[in-house]
Each structure stands twice: as C-alpha cells, then as structure tokens.
VEXDREN-308872 format. One line per 2 residues: number of its first residue (from 1); for each residue x, y, z of C-alpha. Coordinates in steps of 0.001 Angstrom, whole numbers. Layout:
N
NUM	X,Y,Z  ...
***
This chain:
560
1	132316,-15554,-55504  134674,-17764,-57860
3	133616,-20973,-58940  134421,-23779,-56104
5	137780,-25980,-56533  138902,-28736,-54897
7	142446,-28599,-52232  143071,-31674,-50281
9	139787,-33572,-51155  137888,-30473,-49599
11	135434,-28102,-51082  137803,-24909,-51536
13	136420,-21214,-52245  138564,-18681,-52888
15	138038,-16003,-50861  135803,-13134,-52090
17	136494,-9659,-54023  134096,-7810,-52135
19	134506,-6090,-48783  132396,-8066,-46733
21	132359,-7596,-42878  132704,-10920,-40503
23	128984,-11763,-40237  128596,-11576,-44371
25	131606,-13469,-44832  130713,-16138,-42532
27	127508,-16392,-43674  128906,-17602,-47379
29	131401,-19924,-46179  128915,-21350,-43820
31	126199,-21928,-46406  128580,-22851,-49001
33	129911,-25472,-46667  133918,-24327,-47450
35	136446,-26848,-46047  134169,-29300,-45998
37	135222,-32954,-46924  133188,-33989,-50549
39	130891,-36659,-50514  131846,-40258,-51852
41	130610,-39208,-55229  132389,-36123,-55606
43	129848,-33832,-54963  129850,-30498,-52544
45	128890,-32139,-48777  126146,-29012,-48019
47	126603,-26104,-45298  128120,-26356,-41851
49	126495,-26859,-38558  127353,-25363,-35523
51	128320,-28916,-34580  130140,-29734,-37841
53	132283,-27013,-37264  132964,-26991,-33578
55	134048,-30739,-34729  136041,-29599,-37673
57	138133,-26830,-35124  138522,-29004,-32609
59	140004,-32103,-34338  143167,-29594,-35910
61	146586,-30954,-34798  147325,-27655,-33379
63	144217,-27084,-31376  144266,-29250,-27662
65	141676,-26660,-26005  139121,-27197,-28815
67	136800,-24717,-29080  133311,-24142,-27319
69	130012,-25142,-29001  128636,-21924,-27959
71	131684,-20033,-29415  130808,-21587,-32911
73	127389,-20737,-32251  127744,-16856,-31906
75	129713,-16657,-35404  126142,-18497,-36849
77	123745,-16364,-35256  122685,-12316,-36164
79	124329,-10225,-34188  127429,-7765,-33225
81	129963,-10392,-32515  132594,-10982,-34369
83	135241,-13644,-34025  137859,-14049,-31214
85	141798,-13507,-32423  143164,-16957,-31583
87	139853,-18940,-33275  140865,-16133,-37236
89	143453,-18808,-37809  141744,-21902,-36881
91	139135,-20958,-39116  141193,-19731,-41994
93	142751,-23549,-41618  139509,-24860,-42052
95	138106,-22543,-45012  141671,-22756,-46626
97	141444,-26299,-46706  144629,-26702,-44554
99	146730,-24943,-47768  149231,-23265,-46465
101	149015,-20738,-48999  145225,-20323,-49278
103	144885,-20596,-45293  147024,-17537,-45011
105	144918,-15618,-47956  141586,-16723,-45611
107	143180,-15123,-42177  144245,-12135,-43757
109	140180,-11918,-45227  138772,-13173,-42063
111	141168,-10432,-39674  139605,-7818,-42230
113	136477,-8653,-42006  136413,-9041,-38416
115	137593,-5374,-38125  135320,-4281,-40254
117	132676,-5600,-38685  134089,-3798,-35023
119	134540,-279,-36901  130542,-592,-38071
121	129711,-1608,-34692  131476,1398,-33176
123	130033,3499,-35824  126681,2502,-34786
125	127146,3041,-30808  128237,6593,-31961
127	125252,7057,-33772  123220,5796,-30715
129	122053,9120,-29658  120824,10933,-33082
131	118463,7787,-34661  118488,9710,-37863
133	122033,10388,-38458  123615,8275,-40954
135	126175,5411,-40366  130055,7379,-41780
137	131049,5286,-44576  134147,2888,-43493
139	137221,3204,-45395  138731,-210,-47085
141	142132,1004,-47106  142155,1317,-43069
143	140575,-1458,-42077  142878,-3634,-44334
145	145538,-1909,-42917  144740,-1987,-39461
147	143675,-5899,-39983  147409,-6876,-41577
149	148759,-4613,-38553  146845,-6581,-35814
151	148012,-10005,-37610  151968,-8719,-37838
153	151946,-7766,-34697  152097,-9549,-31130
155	149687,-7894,-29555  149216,-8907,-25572
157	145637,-7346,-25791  143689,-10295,-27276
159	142993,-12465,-24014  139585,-12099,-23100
161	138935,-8518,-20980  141344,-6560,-23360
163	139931,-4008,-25819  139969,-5858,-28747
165	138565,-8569,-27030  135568,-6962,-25930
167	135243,-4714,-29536  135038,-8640,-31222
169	132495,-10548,-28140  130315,-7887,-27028
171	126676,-7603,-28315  124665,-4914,-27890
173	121080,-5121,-27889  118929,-1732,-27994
175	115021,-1045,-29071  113990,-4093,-28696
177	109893,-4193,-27068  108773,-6212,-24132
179	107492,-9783,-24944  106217,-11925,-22783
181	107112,-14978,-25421  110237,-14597,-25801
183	110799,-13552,-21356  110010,-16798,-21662
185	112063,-18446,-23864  115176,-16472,-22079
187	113976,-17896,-18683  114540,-21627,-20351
189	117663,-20875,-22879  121279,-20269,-22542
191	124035,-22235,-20904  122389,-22093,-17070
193	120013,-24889,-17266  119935,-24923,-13526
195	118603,-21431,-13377  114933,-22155,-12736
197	115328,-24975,-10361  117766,-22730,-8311
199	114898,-20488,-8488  112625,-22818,-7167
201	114852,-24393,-4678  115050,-20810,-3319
203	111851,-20645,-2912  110960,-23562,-1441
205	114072,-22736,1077  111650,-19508,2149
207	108389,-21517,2333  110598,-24091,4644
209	111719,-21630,6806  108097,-19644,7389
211	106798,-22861,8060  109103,-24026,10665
213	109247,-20579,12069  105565,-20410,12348
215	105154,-24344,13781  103212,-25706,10542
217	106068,-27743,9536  105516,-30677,11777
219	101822,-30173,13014  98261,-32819,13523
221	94858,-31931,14589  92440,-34729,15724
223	89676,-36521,14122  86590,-37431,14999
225	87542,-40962,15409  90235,-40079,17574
227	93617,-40227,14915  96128,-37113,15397
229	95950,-36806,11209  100013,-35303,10498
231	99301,-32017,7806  102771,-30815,8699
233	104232,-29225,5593  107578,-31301,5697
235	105175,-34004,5196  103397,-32943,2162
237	103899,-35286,-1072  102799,-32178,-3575
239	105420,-30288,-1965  108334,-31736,-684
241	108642,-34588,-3550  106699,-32670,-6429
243	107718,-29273,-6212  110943,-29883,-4360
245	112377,-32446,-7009  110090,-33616,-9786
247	109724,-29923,-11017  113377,-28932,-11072
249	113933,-31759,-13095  111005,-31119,-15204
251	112439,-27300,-16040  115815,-28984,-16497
253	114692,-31793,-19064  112598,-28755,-20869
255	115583,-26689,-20701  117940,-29085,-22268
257	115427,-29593,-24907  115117,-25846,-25985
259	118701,-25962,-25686  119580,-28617,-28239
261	116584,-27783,-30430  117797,-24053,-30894
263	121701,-25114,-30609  121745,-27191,-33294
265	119070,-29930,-34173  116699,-26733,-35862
267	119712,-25466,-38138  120499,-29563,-39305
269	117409,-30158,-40111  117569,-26932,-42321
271	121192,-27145,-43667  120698,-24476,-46305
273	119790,-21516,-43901  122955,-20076,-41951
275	122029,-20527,-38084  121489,-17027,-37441
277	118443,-16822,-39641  117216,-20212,-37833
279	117879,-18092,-34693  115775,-15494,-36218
281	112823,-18378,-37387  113163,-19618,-34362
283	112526,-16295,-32066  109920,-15573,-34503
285	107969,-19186,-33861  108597,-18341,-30249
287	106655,-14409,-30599  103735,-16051,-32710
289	102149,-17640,-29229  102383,-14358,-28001
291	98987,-14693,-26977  99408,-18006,-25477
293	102287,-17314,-23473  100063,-14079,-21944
295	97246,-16391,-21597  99339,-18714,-19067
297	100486,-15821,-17137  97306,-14244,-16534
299	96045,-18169,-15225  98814,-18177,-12807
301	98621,-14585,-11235  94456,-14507,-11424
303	93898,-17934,-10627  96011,-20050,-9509
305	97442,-17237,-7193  94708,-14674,-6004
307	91356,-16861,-6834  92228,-19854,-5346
309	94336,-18053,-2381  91457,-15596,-1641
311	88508,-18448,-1661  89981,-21551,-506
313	92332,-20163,2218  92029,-16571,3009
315	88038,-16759,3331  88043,-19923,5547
317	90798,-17994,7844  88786,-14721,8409
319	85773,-15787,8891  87270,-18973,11277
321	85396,-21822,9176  86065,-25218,10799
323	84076,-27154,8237  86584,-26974,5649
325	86527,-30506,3786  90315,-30148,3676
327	92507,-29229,6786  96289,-28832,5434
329	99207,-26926,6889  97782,-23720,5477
331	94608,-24166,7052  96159,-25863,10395
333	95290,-22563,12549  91632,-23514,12210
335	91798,-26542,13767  95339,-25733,16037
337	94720,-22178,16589  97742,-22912,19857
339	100508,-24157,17328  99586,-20999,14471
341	97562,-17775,14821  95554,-16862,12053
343	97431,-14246,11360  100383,-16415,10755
345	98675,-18856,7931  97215,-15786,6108
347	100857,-14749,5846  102224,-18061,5048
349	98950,-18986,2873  100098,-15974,829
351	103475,-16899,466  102931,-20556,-434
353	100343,-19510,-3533  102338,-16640,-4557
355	104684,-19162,-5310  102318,-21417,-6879
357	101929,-19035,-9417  105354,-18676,-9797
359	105897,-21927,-10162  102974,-23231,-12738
361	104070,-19874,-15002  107119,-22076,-14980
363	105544,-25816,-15430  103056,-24385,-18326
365	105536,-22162,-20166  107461,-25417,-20365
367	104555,-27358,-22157  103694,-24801,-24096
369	107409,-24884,-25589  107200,-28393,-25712
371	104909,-28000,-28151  106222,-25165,-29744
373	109333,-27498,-30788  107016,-30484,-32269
375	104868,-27521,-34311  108281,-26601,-35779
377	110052,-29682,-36122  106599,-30414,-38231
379	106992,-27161,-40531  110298,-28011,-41371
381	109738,-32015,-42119  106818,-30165,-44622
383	109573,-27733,-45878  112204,-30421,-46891
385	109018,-32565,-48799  108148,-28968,-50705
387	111895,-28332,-51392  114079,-31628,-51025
389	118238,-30986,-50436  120569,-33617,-50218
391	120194,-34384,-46319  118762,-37854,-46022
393	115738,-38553,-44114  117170,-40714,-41769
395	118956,-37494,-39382  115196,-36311,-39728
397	114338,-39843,-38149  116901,-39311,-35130
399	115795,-35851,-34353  112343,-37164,-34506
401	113198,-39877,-32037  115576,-37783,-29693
403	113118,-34782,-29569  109778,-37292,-28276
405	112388,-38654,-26132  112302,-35454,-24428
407	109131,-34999,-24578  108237,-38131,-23368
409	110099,-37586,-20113  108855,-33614,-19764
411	105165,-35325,-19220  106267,-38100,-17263
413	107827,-35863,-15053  104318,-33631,-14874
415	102181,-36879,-14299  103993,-37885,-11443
417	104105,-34029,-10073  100133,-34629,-10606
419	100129,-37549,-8620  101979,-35999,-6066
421	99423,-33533,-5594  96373,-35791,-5752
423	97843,-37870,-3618  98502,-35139,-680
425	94901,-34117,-1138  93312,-37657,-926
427	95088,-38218,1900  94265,-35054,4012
429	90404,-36043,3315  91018,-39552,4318
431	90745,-40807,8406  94665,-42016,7937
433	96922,-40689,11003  100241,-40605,8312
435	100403,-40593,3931  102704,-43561,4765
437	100483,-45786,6844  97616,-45131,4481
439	99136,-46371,1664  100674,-49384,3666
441	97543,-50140,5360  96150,-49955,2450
443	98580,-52487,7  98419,-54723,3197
445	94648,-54957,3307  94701,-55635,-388
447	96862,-58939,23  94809,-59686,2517
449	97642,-59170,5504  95581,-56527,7523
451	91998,-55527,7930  90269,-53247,5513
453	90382,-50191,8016  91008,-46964,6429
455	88276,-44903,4549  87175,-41080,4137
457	87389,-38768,6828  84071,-36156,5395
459	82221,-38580,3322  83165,-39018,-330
461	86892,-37118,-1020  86845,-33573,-2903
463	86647,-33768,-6686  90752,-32984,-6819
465	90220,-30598,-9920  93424,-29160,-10041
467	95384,-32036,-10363  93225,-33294,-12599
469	93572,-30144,-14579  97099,-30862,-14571
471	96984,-34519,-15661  94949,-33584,-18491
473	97007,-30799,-19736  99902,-32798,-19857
475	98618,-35567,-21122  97286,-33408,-23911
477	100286,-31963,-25146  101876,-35504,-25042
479	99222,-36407,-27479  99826,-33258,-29507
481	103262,-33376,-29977  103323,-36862,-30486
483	100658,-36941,-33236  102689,-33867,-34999
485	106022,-35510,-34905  104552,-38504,-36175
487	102753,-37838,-38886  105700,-35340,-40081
489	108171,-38560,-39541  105301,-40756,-41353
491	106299,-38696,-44649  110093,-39702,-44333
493	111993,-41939,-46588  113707,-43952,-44365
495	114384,-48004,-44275  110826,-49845,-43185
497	113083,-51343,-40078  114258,-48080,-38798
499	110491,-46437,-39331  109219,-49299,-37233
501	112130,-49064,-34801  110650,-45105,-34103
503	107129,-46745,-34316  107917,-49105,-31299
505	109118,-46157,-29085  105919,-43987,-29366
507	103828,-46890,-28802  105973,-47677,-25657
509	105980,-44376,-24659  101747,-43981,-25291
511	101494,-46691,-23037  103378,-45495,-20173
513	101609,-42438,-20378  97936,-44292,-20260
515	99825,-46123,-16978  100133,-43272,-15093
517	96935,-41555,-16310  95125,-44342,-15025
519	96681,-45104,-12004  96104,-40843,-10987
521	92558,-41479,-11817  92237,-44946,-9407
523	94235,-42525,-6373  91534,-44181,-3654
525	88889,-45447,-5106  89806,-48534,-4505
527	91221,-51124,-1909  94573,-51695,-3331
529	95107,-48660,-5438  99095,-47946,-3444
531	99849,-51287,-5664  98780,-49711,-9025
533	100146,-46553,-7743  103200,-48346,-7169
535	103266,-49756,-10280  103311,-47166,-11871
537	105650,-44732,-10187  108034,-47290,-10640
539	107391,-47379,-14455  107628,-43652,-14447
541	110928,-43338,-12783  112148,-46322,-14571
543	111128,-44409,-18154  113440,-41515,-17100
545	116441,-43470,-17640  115196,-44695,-20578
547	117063,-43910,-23765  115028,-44783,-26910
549	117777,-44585,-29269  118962,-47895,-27905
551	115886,-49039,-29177  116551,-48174,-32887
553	117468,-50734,-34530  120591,-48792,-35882
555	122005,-46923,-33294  120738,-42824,-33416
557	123437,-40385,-32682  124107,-36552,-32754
559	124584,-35362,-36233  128024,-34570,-36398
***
C-alpha cells in the first residue's frame, strides 16, 4: 500500500499494486477506514462499520434506493460473495473520495477484483470433486481484461437472477460438521426474526385443534364441594397467554438482540478487526458452549418431554389414577372419561409435551445466548483496556446500556411466562370454579368487599417446581449478565454523570426483577396475593416499553 493522502478532507489510499481479489481488497480499505472523513485534529477517523458504510452509500447524491444493511454486511464477512455491479461504483465513490479521477482508478480495481474473486470461486467448485487437486493459477491479464470489458459494456445481465449476478451473491458452503451451537445460533439469526414464533404459533394452532377436536378445549369436572372447576385448555394461563404470546415475543426480543450484536454492535466495539473475522470470533464464541447448548437439548427431549410426559401423565392415564393432586385438560379423561377417552389424552398428552420440549429448547437456547453476548461484550471491554485504539469509551457505555436493555426485557418476558405457569397450576389445585373468579374473589376479599371463601382443593398446593425452575434460571442469568456487563462498563472512562446515568438503569431494572420474583413466589399464599400479582404484571408489561436510553442523561444512539 502507498502512504495515505488526503482528497476532499477524506482519508484517500491509492489503490494497491498487488492483485488482490474482492474480499482482500475490501478487507484493507475497510480496516484502513478509506473515504472516511478525518477527525477534527487531522488524524485518520479508524475502520468502517457495516453501519458507517451503509450510511456513507446511502447519503451519495446519486443513490435514492440506498443500499441494504445486510448488503454491506456480506462484503465484511468471510465468504464467496463478492460485490453486486451497481453497488462497484458507489463504492469506488466512497474509497475515491468522490475524485473523479481516483473514483474511476477504484472501480476499475474494485470490477477486477470482484472478477477475480468469481474466477477463484469457480475454480474451486471445479475442484469440488478431486479434494487434492490443486486450485489452476488465475491469469491477471484476463481478469483485467474481462473486468474493463464488463465496465465498457452495457450489459443487461446484472439485475439480480442473471449469471453474473449469481457468480458475485452466491455462497457456497461445503464440509462444514454438525453443531448443535451454532443450529442454534441459525435458528435465532438472519433477517426472519419471526421465524420461531411462526414456529410456535404453528404449533400451538395443532395443539388447538386436537384439543377442540377431542372436547378438552372447553371442559370441568366437579369437586367435592360441589364447583364444576373449568380445566379447558382455551382456558389455560401457561398456555394460551405464556406460550401463545409472551414466548414469541421472548424469541423475538432474543432474536433482535443476536441480530444487532452480530450485525454491528460486536465489530464497533472492535473497530480494528474487519467484520468478517468478528463473524468468525463470533461463531467461534458461539461453538465454545458446545457442551452447553447439548446439555439443554438433552433436558428438553429426556426431561421435560419423555420424563415428565411418561410419569405425570401417561402413568396416571393407564393405570386410571383418580387421585392425581392436579386434574388439567391432559388429565380431564380421568375425571370426564364421557367428554375424552383415554386414548384420546395419551395422544394429545403426547403432543402437548412434545412440544414442550420444543419449545423450552427454544426459551433456554435463548438465555443461554443471552449470556453468551454479556461474556463477549466483557472480553472485548478487557481487550480495548489491554490494547486501547482511539474509540472512546462512551459508544462502549451505549452498547453497554442498549445490550442490558435487551436483556432486561428477555427475563422479564420469562418471569411473567413463569408466572403464567404457576399461576395455571395453583389454580387447578385450588376449590375455584374459574382462574378469573379466583383471583377476583380473591382481591375482593382482601379489601374486605367479599368473604374470605376460596382455599385449596387437596390440602396444601403442589410444590410448582418447574416454574420455579424457570424463575430461577432466569433470574440467574439476569444476575449474570448484569454483573458481567457491569463490572466490564465499571472499567470505562466515561463522564461520572453518564456512568451514573447507566448505574440508575441496572438498579431500576434489579428491582423490577426482585418485583416479579417475589410476587411468583407469594402466587397463593396469601389473601390478597392477585393485588401483588397485579402489581407486578403491570410493572412487567409497563418495563417492556421502557427505553433506558431516555434515561441517560445524554441521549444514547446507534453508532453511526
């Protein structure tokens, strides 16, 4: 490379000697930061960001479609792609430093290395079937003559679907083994954030229909007292409010997360590595809780699926067990063997925990990346104090306080799918006809409006493990990621008022979290729990909305 000049107050470098293909070239001009604007003081402004550069495309005068983050994104990362004909000369404006002259010496280098780069990919599928064959050696003089041909010419193959096209998008990935880790991490990334709650919603549609189809949607059995106790499942609170909505939005929030954290807060917060090596780090961080990630999976297929199916519902339905503590719409042919036949709940039974486990793979892959993003943001907050670069602290501040902002509302979302279930369960052990009128009958009686009437159906209520389980896992990670981003952030130079801006927030958001912990725990065992439990569902759906960057006391925005 030549030494860097100046053109138009920009950081100019002249384009290279060497015959570099599209990925090596970018990779320079990214890191170097090329077409950049200099800092105040003259000095070069540091690489470009995903962002920066989407920006930087975007904003030319000649430009009104823009050009997609995710566009930008694929030039960063490792792979096949190249760059897309229309986007050579945007980018040659920006490298070039809008210089005429210099912006036509960068599109004739980028258009070369672009074909280069689809002549060593075609090489490569050729060598596909014979491992061991060598790559042919590409010749210079043709691919800079093919490159000023494609540029001379007005070619009407360069809309997406055409050959050249395809030769310059298409990434082909071969050889690469099974992980569970990073199965994962595909379920959660990419553009479709909707594609596990469309997942779930799916399955929830077949569970809907089996149950109506089979009469345990809308279905009571009588108690000893004389109620008809509803256990219908449209009238479950762990199903048709926690998994039905609170857990889409949970794998939505989590998505979005992974999303922005991969996208582009992981490569600002490490400005001198080009964004396919953070790709890279970051697929890497992803396969080292390998383990983990198997660990989760085996819980939801062994447990959570065939344990619990086989000994709390299958066993009771065989062997016709009518003492069962807990009668829900599962269990309903024990008690209402005229509405469902045993047969019927053993199929349905299976069906409903089949997708348990489906679903909780889902809810706990999604904490365990949770805190996969605060271990990392943590690593890197200790790699900028070992090796300082000109970035100031404060960005590190505002990804610190938009990533627990994220957080924050992943584990809301979990404690109130907790509460959902504890609630369903307390309620099927208590001598209540309807969820509603015990919790109304039960606020009323606290202000003192109606008689203290309602108590447990089969003595004291089961010990509700699972939620609890659930509670404590999410609750957990809250603490863990919270105490890593801290502590990282704690090591920040930034102004005393904006530290104790970001200070405020966790606090507020600790607190919420202890809200809803406690009022899960206090789920009957009290007259007048429905008004904490009140309380604090509104607090929780309140928080969702909450945006803590309004809190700073200098407003925190996207980098770039």
């Amino acid at each position: 490379m030549t030494i860097p000049l100046t053109k138009n107050g920009k950081l100019y470098v002249a384009p290279p000697e060497c015959e570099l293909d599209f990925k090596e070239l970018f990779q320079i001009l990214a890191t170097a930061g090329a077409g950049r604007p200099l800092k105040s003081d003259g000095f070069p402004p540091g690489g470009w960001t995903p962002e920066l550069l989407a920006t930087a495309i975007s904003e030319l005068n000649d430009n009104e479609d823009g050009v997609e983050l995710r566009t930008v994104q694929r030039w960063f990362q490792s792979n096949d792609q190249g760059i897309g004909y229309d986007n050579i000369s945007r980018l040659a404006r920006i490298v070039g430093c809008d210089d005429p002259h210099a912006t036509a010496q960068w599109q004739a280098k980028i258009n070369a290395s672009n074909v280069r780069l689809s002549a060593k990919r075609r090489a490569k599928k050729r060598a596909v079937p014979n491992q061991d064959k060598p790559l042919p050696d590409l010749d210079p003089d043709q691919i800079e003559a093919t490159a000023r041909a494609q540029f001379s010419s007005t070619r009407t193959d360069t809309q997406p679907g055409s050959t050249f096209w395809d030769d310059t998008q298409i990434t082909i990935h071969r050889g690469r083994p099974f992980s569970v880790a990073l199965k994962a991490e595909a379920m959660f990334a990419g553009a479709n954030s909707i594609g596990l709650p469309i997942a779930v919603w799916c399955g929830m549609g077949i569970l809907w229909f089996m149950a109506y189809i089979f009469g345990a949607h809308d279905i009571s059995y009588p108690l000893a007292n004389g109620v008809q106790k509803e256990v219908g499942f449209f009238w479950s609170s762990a199903w048709s409010i926690g998994d039905l909505i609170l857990l889409p939005m949970f794998l939505i929030v989590v998505t979005e997360l992974i999303n922005r954290w991969k996208g582009g807060d992981r490569s600002t917060l490490s400005p001198t590595t080009p964004d396919g090596s953070s790709a890279q780090a970051w697929a890497l961080k992803v396969q080292r809780y390998s383990g983990s990630f198997w660990a989760v999976l085996f819980v939801c297929v062994s447990i959570i699926f065939l344990i619990q199916w086989i000994g709390v519902y299958l066993s009771p339905l065989l062997s016709n067990k009518t003492d069962v503590a807990m009668i829900d719409w599962m269990l309903a042919a024990l008690v209402r063997p005229d509405v469902i036949t045993t047969e019927q709940a053993v199929i349905l039974s299976f069906l409903a925990f089949a997708f348990s486990g489906m679903i909780y793979w889902f809810f706990f892959s999604g904490l365990l990346f949770l805190y996969i993003i605060a271990s990392d943001f943590s690593e890197l907050c200790a790699a900028r104090r070992a090796k300082p670069d000109d970035m100031e602290d404060d960005q590190f501040l505002q990804i610190a306080v938009r990533t627990t902002s994220s957080i924050f509302h992943c584990c809301v979302l979990g404690c109130l799918i907790a509460t959902t279930i504890k609630l369903n369960a307390a309620y099927l052990v208590s001598d209540a006809a309807t969820l509603t009128s015990w919790l109304s009958g039960d606020g009323l009686a606290a202000l003192r409006l109606a008689e203290d009437g309602w108590g447990w159906a089969k003595g004291s209520p089961s010990p509700f493990f699972t939620s609890l389980l659930l509670l404590f896992l999410v609750c957990f990670i809250f603490a863990a990621c919270l105490v890593k981003i801290v502590s990282a952030a704690d090591q920040l130079d930034v102004p005393p008022d904006a530290m104790r801006a970001a200070q405020r927030i966790w606090i507020k958001m600790a607190v919420i979290m202890a809200l809803l912990a406690v009022s899960f725990i206090l789920i009957g065992q009290f007259v007048g729990f429905s008004l904490l439990l009140l309380l604090s569902v509104s607090v929780g759906i309140n928080s969702l909305f909450w945006r803590p960057a309004n809190d700073m006391s200098e407003p925190v925005t996207s980098p770039g």
